[in-house]
N, C-alpha and C positions, 0 to 999 in steps of 0.2 A: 504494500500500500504506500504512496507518495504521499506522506505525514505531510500537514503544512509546516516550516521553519520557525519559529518562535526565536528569536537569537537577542540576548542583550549584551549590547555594548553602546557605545556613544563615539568611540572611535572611529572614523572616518577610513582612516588604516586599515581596521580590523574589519570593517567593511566590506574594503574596498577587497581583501584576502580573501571573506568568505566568499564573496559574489564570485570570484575567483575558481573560487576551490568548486562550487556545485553546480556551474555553469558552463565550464570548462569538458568536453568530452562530450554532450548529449548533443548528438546531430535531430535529436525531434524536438528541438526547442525551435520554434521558428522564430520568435523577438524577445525581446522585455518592455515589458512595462514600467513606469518606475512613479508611485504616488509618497507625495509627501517632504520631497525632495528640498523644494522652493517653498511649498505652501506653509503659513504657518498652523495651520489646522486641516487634516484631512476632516471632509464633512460626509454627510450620509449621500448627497447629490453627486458626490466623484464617486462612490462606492456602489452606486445604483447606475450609475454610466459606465462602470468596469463591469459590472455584473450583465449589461445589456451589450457590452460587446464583445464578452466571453462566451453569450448565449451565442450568437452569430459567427464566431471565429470556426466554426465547421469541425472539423476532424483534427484541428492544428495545435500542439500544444504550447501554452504559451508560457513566460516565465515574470510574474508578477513579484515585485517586490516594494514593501511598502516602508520606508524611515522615520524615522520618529513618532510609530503608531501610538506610542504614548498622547499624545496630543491631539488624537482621534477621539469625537464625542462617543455619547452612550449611544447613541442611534445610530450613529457610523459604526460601531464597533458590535453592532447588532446585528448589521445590514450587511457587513463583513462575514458574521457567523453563518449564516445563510448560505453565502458566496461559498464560504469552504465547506458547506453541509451538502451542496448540489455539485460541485465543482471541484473541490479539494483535492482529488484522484484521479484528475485529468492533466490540471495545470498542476504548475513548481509555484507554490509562496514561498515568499522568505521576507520575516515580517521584522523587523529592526525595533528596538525598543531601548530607552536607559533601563528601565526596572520590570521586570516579566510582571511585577504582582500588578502593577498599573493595568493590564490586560483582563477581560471578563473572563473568569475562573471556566465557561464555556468554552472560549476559543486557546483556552491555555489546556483546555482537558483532550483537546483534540490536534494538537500540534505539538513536534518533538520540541523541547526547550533547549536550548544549547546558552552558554554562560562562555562569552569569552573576556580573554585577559589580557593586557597588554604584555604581563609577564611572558612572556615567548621564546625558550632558548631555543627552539626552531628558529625565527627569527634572526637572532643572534648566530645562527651557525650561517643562515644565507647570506648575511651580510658578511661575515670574516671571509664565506669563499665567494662573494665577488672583486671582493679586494685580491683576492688572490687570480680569480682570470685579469684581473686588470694590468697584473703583474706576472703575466705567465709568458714563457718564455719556448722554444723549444728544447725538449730533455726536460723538463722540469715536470712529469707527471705526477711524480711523488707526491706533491704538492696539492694535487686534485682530487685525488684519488680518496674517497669514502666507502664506509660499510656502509651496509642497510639489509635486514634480517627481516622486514615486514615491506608489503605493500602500504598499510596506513604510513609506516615511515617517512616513504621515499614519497609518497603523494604529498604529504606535509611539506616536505621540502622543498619539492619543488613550487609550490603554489606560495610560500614565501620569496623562492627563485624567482619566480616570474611579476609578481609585485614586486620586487626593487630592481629587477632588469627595466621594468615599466617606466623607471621612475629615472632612468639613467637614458632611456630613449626621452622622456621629456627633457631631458637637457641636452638633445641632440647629440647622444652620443649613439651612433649608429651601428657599433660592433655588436650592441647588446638584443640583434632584433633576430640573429639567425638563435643562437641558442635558447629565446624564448621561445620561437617557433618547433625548435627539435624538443624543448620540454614538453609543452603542449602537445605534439606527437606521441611523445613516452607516454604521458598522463593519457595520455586514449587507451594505449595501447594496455596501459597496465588495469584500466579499469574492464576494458573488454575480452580482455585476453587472462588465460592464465600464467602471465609472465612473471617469473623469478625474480624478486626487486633489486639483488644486489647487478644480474645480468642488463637488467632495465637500465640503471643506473650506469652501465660500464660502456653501453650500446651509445648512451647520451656523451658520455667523455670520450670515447673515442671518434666519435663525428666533431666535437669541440676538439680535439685535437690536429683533425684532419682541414677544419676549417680556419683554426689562428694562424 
């Protein structure tokens, strides 16, 4: 069953990771949606206009995500319940909030809650090994070279890889666009395939080797 997302954070970051992480690899996502972004209050009249063109979106599934639903009235978040009670296991929600309990104890009963952190030594390991392709040389593999004994591992990692390669392509630095491309490859192939993570992983470094 495609539980809707309940996720709290207030980080933009962590956000920006998760959207990342469960969006990344589903070729039947055909768009997103995105409420609450700009607005300072989602109201029940945006939630009855998603609801009317979710009805019509045909066969296609869509990917709704909504920010700061905290700030969402009791009618919107009513009108919302509905939405996931008809709809819920067709589309991908993934609803953003600072505090889960601010949420009607209804659409929290019916969605998986996830609690992120800024603490992250995932994080912390992407960031030390971009530092290290930035400064990679040839001969120098040692250097790159990682375990990883699980699939959740290596998916973790990379999806903080690809959010700060993201963020080194925003300052036009343009070496960081093939290896997030070959990540996103990996990340398919590991979700769809029964592929061995540390092979996953070796398959991705030896293309970055072939390409610096």
């Amino acid at each position: 069953m495609n539980h809707p997302k309940l996720v709290q954070t207030s980080s933009k970051k962590l956000q920006d990771m998760y959207i990342s992480k469960v969006q990344t690899g589903d070729p039947a996502i055909v768009n997103s949606l995105i409420l609450g972004e700009q607005e300072n209050k989602i109201t029940i009249s945006a939630v009855r206009q998603l609801r009317q063109y979710l009805y019509g979106s045909g066969k296609s599934r869509r990917s709704i995500i909504f920010y700061d639903f905290q700030s969402a009235t009791i009618e919107a978040q009513n009108a919302l319940l509905k939405v996931l009670e008809d709809l819920g296991d067709k589309h991908r929600f993934t609803i953003f909030v600072d505090n889960v309990e601010s949420i009607l104890p209804t659409i929290r009963s019916r969605s998986q809650i996830e609690i992120l952190s800024e603490e992250s030594p995932v994080s912390d390991v992407a960031v030390s090994y971009i530092q290290k392709l930035e400064a990679y040389k040839k001969d120098e593999i040692t250097n790159l070279m990682l375990e990883f004994t699980s699939k959740e591992e290596l998916d973790n990692f990379f999806v903080s890889l690809i959010y700060f390669l993201h963020l080194k392509i925003q300052d036009k630095e343009s070496w960081a666009i093939k290896p997030i491309k070959k990540a996103l490859s990996i990340r398919h192939l590991l979700k769809s395939n029964n592929l061995n993570p540390q092979l996953a992983f070796d398959q991705w470094l030896l293309y970055i080797m072939t390409t610096f």
